[in-house]
ZARONU-948286 format. One record per atom (N, C-alpha, C): x, y, z. Coordinates in pm, whole numbers, plus 32768, in hexadecimal, padded with zeros to 4 digits. Layout:
BEGIN
XYZ ...
! end
This chain:
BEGIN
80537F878000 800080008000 8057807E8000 80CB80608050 811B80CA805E 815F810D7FC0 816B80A37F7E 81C880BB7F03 815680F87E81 80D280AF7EAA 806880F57E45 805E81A27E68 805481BA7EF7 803C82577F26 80E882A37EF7 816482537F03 81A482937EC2 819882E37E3C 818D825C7E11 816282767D49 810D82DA7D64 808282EB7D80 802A83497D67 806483CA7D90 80B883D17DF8 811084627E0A 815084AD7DCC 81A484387D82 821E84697D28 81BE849F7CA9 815C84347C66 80F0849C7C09 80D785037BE6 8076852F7C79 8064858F7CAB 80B786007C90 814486137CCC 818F86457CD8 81C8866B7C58 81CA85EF7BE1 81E985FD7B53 816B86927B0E 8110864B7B4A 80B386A07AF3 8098871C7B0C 80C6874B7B99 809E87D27BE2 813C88087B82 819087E47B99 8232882F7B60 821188317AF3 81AC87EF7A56 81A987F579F7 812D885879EE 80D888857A2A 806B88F77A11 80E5896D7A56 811189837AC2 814889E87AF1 81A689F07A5E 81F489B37A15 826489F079A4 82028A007947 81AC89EB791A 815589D178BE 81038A9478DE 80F98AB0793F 80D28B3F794C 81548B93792C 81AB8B74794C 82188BEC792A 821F8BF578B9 82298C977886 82618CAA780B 82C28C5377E4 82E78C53776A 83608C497714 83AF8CDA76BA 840D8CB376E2 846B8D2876C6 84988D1D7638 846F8D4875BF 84A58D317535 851F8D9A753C 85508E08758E 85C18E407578 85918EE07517 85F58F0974CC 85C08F7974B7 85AD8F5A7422 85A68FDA73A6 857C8F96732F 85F38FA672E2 86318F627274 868F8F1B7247 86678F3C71B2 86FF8F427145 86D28F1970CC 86BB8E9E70B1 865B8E8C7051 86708DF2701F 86618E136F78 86D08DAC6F4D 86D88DDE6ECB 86A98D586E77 865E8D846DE8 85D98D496DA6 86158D816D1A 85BF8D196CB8 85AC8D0D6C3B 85238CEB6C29 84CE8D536BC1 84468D436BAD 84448D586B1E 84A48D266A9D 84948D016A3D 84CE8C8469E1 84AF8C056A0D 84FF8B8369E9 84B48B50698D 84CE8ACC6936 84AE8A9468D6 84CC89FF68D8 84A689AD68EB 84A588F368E4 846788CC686B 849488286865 844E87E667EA 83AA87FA6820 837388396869 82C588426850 82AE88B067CD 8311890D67C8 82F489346735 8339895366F5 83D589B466D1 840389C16680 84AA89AE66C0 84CA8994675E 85288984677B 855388CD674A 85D188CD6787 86108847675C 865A87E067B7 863A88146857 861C87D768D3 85C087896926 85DD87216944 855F86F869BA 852F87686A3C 84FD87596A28 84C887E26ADD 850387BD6B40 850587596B5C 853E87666BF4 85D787856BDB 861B873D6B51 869687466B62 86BB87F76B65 865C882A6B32 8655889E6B10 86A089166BC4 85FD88C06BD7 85F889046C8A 865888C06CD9 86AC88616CB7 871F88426D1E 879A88876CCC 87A788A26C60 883A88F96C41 87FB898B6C7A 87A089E46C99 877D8A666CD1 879A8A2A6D90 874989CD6DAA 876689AF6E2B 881E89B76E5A 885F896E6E10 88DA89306E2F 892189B36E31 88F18A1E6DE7 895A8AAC6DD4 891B8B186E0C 88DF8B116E72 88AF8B726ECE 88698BD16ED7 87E78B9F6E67 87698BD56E5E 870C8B9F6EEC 86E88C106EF9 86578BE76F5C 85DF8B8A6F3A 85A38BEF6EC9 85148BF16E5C 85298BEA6DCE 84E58B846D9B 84E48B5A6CF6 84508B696CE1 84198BCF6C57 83B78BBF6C0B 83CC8B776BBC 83718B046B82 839F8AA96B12 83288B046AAF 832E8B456A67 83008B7369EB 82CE8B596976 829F8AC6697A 828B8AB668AF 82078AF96863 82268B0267FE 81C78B2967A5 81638AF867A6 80EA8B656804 80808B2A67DA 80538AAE682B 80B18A696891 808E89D168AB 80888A1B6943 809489A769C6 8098899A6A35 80E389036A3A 815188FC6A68 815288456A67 812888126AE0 809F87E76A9E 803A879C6AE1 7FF587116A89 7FE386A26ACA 7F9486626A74 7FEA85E46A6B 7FDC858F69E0 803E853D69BE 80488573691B 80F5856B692B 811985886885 817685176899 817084DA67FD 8201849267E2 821684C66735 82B984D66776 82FB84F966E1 833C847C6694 835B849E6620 83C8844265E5 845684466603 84A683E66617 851E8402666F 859C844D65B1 855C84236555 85A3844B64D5 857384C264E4 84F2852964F9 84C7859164D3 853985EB6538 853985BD65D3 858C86166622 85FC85B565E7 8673858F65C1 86FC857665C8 86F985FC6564 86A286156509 86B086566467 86A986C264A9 867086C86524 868687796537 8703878365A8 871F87436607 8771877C663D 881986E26601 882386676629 88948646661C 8881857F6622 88C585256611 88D884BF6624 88E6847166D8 890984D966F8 892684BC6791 88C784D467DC 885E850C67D8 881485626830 87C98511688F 87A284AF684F 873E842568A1 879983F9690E 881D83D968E4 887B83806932 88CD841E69B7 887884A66974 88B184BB6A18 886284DC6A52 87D484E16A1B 878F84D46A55 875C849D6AD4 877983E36AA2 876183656AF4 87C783956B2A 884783A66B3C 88CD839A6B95 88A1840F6C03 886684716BE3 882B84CB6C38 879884B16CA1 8752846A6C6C 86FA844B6CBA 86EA83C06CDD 871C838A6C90 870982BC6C6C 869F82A96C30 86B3821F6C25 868081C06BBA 85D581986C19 85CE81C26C74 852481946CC0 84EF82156C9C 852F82A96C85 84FF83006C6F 84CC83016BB0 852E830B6BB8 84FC83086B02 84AF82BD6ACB 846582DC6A73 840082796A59 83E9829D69BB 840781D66971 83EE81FE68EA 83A2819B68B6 836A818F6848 832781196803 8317810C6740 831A80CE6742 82F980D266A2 828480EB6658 8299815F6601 8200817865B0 81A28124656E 81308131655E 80FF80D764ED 812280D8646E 818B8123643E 81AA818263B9 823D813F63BC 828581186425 830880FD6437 8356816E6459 83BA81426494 8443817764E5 83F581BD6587 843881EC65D1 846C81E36634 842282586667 83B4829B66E3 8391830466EE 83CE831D6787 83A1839A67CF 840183AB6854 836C840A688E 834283D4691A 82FB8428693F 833B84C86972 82D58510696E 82F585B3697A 82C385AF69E3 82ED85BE6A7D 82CB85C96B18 828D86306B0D 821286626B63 81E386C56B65 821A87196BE9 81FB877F6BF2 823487C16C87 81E987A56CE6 817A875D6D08 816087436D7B 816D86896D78 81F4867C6D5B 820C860A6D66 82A786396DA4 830386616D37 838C866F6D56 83A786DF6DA6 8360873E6DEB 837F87926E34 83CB87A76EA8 836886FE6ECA 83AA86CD6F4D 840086786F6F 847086726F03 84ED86326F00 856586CA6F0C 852087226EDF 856587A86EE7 855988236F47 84BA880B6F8F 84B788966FD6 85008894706E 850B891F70B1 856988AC712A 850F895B717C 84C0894F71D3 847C89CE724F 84F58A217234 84D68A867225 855B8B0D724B 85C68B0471F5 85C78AA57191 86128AAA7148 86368AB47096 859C8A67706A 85B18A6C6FF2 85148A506FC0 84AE8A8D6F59 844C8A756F34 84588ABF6EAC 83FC8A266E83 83B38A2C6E15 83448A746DDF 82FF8AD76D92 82BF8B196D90 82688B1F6CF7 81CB8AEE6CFF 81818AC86C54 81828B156C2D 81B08B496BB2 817C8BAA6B2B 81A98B7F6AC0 815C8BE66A76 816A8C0069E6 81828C6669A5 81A38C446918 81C48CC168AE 815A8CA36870 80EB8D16687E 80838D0D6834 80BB8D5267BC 80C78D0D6750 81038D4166A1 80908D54663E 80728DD36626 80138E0F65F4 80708E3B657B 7FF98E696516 803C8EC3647A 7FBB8F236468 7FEE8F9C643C 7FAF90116433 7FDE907D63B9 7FA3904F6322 7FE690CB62DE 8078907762B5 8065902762B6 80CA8FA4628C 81678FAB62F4 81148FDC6349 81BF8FC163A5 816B8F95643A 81FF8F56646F 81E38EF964E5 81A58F526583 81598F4365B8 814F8F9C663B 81688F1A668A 81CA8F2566D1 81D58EBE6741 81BC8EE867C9 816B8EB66823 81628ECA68AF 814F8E436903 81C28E7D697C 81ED8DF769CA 817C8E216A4B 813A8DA36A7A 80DD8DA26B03 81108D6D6B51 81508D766BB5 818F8D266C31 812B8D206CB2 81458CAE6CAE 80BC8C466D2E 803F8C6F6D0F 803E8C0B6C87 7FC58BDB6C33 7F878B906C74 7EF48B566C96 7E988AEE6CCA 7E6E8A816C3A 7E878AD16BD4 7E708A766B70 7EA48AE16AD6 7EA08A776A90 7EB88AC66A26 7E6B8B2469BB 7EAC8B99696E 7E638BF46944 7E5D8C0A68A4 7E088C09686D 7E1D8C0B67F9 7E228C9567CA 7E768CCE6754 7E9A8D236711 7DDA8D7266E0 7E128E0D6752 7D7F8E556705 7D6B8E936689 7DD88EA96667 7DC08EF465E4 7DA68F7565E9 7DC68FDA6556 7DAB900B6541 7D7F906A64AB 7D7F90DE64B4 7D8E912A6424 7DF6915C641E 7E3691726470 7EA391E5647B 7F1A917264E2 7FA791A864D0 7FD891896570 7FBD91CF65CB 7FAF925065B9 7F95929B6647 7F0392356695 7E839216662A 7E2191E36650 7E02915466AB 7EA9911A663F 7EB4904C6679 7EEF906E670F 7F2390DF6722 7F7A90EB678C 7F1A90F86828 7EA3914467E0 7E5F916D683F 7E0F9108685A 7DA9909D67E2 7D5C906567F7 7DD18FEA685D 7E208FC4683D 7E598F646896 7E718F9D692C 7E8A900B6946 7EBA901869C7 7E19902169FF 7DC8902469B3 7D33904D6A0D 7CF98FD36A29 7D3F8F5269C3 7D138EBA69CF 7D8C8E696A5B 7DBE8ED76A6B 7E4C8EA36AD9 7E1F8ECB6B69 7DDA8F276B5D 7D968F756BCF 7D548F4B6C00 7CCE8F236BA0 7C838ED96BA7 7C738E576BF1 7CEE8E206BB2 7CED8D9F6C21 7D338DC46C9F 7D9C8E186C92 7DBE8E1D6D31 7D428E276D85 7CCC8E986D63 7C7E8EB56DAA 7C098E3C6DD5 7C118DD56D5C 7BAE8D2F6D65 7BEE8D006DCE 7C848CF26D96 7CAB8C836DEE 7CD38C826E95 7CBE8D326E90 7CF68D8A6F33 7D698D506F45 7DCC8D8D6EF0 7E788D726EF2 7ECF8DB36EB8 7F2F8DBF6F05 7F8D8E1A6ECD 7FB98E0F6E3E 7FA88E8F6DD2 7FE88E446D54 807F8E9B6CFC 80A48E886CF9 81258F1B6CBE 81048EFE6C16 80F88F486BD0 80F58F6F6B56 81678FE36B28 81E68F8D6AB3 8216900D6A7F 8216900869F7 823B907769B4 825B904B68EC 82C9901F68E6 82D88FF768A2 83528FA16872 83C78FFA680D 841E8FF66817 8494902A6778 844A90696722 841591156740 83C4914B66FD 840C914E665A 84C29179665A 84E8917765E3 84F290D86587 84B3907465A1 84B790036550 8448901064E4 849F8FFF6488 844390586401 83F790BC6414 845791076441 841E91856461 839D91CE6466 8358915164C1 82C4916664E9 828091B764FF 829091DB657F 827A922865FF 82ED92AE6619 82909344660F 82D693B36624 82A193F566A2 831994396684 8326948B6729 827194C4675B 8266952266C4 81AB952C66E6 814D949E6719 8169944B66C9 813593AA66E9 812393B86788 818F938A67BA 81C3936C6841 816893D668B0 819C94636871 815094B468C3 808A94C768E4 805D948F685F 7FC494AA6864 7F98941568CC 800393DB68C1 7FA5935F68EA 7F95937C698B 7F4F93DA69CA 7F5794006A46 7F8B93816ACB 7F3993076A95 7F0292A26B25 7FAD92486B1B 7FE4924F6AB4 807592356AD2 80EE92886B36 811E92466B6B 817092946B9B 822B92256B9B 820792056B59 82BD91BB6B69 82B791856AA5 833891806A8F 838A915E6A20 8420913169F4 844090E769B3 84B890D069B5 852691416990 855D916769EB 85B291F169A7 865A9185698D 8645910469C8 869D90AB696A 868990216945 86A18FD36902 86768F4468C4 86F68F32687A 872E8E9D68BD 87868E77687F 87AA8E4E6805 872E8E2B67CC 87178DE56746 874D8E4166C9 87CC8E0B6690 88148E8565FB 87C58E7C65B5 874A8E7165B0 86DB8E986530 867D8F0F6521 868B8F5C65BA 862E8F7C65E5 866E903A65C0 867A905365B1 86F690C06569 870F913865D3 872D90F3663F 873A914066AC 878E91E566C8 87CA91EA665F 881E92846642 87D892BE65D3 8768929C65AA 86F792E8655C 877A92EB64A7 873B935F6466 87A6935E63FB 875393FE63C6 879F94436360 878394C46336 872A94E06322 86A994966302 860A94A4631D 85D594896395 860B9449642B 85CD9433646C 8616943C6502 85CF9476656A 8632948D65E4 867693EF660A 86AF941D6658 8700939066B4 868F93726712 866192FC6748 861492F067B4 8606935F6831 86A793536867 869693DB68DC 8696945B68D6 8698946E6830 8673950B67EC 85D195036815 858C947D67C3 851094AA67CF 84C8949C6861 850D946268A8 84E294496929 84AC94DC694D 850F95636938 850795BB697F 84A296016930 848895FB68A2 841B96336852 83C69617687A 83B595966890 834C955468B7 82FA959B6970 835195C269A1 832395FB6A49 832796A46A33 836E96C669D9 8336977469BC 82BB974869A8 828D9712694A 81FD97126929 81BA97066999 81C0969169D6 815796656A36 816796F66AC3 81C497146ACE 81D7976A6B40 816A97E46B0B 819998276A81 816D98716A74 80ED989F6A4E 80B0985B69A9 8044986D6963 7FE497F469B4 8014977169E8 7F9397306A20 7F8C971B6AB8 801397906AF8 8021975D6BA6 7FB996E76BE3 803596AA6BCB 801595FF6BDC 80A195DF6C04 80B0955B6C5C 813C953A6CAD 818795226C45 822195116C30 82A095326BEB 828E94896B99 82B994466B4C 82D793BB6B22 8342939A6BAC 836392F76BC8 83D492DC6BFB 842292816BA9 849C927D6BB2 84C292016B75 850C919E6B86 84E291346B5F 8533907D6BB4 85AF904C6B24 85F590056B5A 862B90016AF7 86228F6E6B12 863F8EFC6A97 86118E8D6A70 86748E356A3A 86B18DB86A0D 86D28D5969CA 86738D476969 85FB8D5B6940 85BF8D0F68AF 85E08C8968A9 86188C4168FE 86938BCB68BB 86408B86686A 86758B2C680F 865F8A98679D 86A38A5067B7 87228A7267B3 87AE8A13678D 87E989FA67FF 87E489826800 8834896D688E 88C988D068A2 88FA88D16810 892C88966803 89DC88C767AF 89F6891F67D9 8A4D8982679A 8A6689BF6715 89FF89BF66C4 89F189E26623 89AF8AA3663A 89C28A8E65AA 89928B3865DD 890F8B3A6607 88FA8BB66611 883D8BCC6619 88508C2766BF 87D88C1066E3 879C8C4F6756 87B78BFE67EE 88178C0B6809 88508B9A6857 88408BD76901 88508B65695A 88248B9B69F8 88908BF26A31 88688C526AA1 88C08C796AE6 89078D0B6AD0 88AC8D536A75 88EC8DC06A31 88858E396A59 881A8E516A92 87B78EAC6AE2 875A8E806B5E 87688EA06BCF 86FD8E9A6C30 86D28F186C8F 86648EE16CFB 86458F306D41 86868F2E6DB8 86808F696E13 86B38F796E96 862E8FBB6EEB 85E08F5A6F51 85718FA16F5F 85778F847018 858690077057 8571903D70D3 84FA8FED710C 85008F867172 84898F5D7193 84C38F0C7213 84808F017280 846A8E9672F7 844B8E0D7305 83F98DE37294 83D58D7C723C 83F98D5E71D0 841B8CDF71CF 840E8CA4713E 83AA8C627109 83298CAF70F0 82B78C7A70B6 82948CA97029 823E8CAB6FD5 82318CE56F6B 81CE8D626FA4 81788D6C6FEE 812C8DD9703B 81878E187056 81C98E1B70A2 82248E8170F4 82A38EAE708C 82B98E657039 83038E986FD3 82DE8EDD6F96 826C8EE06F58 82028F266F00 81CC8FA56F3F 81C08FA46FB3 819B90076FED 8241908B7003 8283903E7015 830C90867040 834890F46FA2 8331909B6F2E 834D90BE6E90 82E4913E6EA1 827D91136EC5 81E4917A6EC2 821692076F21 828591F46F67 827892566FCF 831D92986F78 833A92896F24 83B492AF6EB3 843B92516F2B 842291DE6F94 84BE91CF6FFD 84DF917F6FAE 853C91796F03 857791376F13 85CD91836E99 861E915D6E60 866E91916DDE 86A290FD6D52 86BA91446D01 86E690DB6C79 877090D76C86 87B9906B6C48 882890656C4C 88718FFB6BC9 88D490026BA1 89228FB86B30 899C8F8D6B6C 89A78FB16BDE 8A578F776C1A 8A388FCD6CB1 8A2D90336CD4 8A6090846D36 8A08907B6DAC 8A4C903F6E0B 89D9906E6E8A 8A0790CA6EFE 898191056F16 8957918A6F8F 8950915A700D 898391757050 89AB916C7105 8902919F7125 88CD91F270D1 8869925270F7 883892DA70B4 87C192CC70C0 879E9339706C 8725939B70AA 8724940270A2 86AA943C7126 869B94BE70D3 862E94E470F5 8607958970C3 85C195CC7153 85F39633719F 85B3965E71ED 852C96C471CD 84BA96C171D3 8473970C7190 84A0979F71EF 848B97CD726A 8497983272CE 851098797267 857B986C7269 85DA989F723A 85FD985E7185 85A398307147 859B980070E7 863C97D57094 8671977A70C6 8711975B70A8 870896C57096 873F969B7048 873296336FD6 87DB9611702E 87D6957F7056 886C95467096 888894D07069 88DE94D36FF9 891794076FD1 899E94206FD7 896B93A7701E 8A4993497068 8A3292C47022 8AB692D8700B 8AE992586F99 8B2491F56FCE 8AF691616FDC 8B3E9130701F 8BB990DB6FAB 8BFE912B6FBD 8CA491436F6C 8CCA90CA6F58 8D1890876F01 8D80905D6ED1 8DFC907B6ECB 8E58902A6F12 8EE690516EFF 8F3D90576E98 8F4A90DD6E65 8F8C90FE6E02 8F29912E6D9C 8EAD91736DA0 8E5091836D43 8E7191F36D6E 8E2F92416D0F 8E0F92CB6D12 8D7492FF6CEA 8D41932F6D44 8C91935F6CF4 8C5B93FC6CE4 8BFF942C6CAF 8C2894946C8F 8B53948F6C9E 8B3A94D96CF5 8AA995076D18 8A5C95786CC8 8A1995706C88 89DB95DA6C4E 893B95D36C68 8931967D6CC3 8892967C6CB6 885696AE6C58 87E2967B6C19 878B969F6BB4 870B96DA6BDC 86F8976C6BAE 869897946B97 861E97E76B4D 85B497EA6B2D 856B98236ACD 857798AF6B25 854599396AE2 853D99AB6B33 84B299C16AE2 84919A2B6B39 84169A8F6B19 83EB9AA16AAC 84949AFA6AA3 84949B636A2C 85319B766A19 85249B796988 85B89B8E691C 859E9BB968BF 860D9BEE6868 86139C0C67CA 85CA9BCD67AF 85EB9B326782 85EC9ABD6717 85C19A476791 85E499DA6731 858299796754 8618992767A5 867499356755 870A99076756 872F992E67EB 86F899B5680D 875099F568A3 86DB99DD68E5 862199AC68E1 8602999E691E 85DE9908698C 85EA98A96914 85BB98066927 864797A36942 8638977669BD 86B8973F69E2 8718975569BA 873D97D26A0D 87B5980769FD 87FD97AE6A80 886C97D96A63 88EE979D6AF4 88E2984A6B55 88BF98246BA2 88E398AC6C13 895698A26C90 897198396C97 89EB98226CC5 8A4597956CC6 8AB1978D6CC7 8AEB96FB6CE3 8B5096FE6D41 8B7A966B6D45 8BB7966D6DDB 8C1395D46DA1 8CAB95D76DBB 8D0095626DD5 8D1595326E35 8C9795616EB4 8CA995386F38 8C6D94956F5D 8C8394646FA2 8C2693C86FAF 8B9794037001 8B70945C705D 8B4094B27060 8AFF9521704C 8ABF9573701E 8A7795AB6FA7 89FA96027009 89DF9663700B 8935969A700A 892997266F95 88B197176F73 888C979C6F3F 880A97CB6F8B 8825987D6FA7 878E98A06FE1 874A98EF6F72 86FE98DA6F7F 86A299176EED 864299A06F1D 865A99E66EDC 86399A846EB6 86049ACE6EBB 856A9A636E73 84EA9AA66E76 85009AD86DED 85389AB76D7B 853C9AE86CF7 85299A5B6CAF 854799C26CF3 851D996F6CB8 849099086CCD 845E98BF6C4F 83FD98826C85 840497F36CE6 845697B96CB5 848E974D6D0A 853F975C6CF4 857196FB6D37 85FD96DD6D2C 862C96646D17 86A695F86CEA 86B195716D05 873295706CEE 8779950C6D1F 880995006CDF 8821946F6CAE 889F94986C50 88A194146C1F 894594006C17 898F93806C5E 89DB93786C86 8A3193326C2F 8AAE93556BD6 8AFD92E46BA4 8B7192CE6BBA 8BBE92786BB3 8C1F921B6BDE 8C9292296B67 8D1B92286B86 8D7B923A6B2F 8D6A919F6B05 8D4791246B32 8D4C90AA6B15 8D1590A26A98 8D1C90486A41 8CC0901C69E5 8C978FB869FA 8BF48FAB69B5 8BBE8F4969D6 8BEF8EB569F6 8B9E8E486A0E 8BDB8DCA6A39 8BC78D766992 8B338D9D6965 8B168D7C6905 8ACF8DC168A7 8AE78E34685D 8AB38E946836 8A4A8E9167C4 89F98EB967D3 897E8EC06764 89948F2966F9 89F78F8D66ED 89F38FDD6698 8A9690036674 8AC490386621 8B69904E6633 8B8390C766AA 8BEB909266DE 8C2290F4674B 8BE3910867C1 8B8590CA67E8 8B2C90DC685B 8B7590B868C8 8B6791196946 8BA79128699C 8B2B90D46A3A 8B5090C96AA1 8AE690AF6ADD 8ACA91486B27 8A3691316B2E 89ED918F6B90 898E918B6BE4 897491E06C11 88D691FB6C6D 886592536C61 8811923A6C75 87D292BD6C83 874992BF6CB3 872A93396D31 86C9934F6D7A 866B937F6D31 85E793926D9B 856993AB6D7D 8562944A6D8C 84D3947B6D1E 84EC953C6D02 849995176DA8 84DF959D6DF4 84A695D46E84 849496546E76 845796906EDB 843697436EC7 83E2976B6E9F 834B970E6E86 82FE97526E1B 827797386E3F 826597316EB6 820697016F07 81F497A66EFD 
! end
């Protein structure tokens, strides 16, 4: 009897110490970057990767958050490909490192009714959970909804999709641009969930213009970089450079439709992930200020402008005091680099368009940096580059950089 009234004590005792910890907070610490890619590509549609292998080379190199992106799809469901259709796009080897990467109980193949050899396509709520790890690394559903308007491409990426969206169309691009973000909205608001919507590589076939960008009010983020060399990211004598039009693009909105500034993320696009040319991983991400690693709290943090784009360079920190309105980025340096800070800003009023729309108002070779702003400009931002050159460059001569969100214009 004695040893039964023990047991029931010690119980007891288990279960009172597990409600008493069970009331205390938990301490997540303070909020942290976590750095993300929200434009990728797998064999679900025009990439030349399996997904997961996809999300364990981003995992393994010290990404937080992966959007898997395909055209148009969600990988959901069951697909099987032909194992000839993917060798023809990406290589001979790809199956065999596949299996060596996950094994032979994971992979799964069978023979067509047609003949040769097919390979199932895992969906993400299968392989996720060989990859996600609490606080450390998540997976995140979207798509590139790929629309045509006026015979050129409008692409827009949805991150933490509930399902997939089909292309709205339009008459115009300014029009496909709008009807999709109002079909993106839409479901955030069905599904009561966080959703991030941005445009994609406005200069890829030189789609989407600075006016474009600006009318579409309910947007507010864009790629001001994309790794992909197709996408003609330094514009050419008919057409600005992306971060030319970035700033055309926020005169407008500041001025003729006062409406909040564009922001911009910068991206991989990737395809290629097997060392051939193309649009390959590891060449643009985000860096996004948050306490969490959720897609909510991420989404919300992008929404609140805490985070910046980047191609190589990272920020110790970045802050705008509104009270004293001073814009502060620290570099967290490299030994033996040299970087060179420049703030950008639109003003009021100028001559020309040249002295008025992202101009440089000051720079700095400090790792350290603030600008206080005037009251002559509409917003401010800086954009940070690196004597380094890129690791893997998308364009000739590209150097790595950074660059913050416009502040001041509240």
């Amino acid at each position: 009897m004695s040893r039964i009234w023990t047991l029931c004590f010690v119980a007891v005792a288990i279960c009172v110490s597990t409600v008493s910890h069970a009331d205390e907070p938990v301490d997540f610490g303070q909020p942290r970057w976590w750095k993300g890619n929200l434009h990728t590509h797998s064999l679900w549609s025009d990439g030349d990767e399996f997904p997961e292998m996809i999300g364990d080379w981003y995992r393994t190199r010290g990404y937080h958050f992966l959007a898997l992106t395909d055209h148009n799809v969600l990988s959901e469901g069951q697909r099987w490909m032909s194992l000839k259709k993917i060798t023809d796009r990406s290589d001979d080897g790809i199956l065999e490192r596949y299996t060596t990467r996950f094994g032979n109980h994971w992979v799964e193949t069978r023979e067509a009714e047609s003949g040769g050899t097919e390979v199932r396509l895992k969906p993400l709520d299968e392989f996720r959970y060989l990859l996600e790890r609490s606080g450390e690394f998540i997976l995140i559903p979207a798509e590139e909804i790929s629309d045509r308007a006026e015979g050129k491409p409008v692409h827009i990426n949805a991150t933490n999709l509930a399902e997939a969206l089909k292309p709205a169309g339009g008459e115009t691009v300014r029009e496909a641009m709008q009807n999709n973000l109002r079909a993106i909205l839409d479901h955030e608001k069905h599904h009561g969930r966080s959703v991030l919507p941005h445009i994609n590589h406005p200069n890829f076939g030189y789609a989407v213009t600075a006016e474009d960008l600006a009318a579409v009010v309910s947007e507010r983020f864009f790629e001001v970089y994309n790794g992909h060399p197709g996408v003609n990211q330094l514009g050419d004598d008919d057409h600005p450079s992306i971060e030319r039009m970035w700033d055309l693009c926020n005169a407008i909105r500041r001025t003729n439709l006062d409406v909040p500034p564009m922001m911009g993320i910068a991206t991989d696009d990737s395809h290629e992930y097997h060392g051939k040319p193309g649009s390959r991983p590891g060449r643009g991400w985000v860096m996004v200020r948050s306490r969490f690693l959720t897609p909510e709290h991420l989404i919300a943090a992008m929404r609140a402008g805490d985070f910046y784009a980047s191609s190589g360079v990272t920020l110790s920190d970045v802050n705008f005091k509104a009270d004293s309105q001073t814009l502060t980025v620290k570099i967290a340096a490299e030994p033996g680099v040299t970087y060179e800070t420049k703030f950008i800003a639109t003003l009021r009023e100028a001559e020309t368009e040249e002295k008025r729309i992202g101009v440089v108002v000051a720079s700095s070779s400090e790792t350290s940096s603030s600008y206080t702003m005037t009251g002559t400009e509409l917003y401010v931002r800086a954009v940070v580059t690196s004597s380094q050159d890129h690791s893997d460059p998308s364009f000739k001569d590209q150097k790595q950089q950074a660059w913050t969100q416009p502040v001041g214009w509240e």
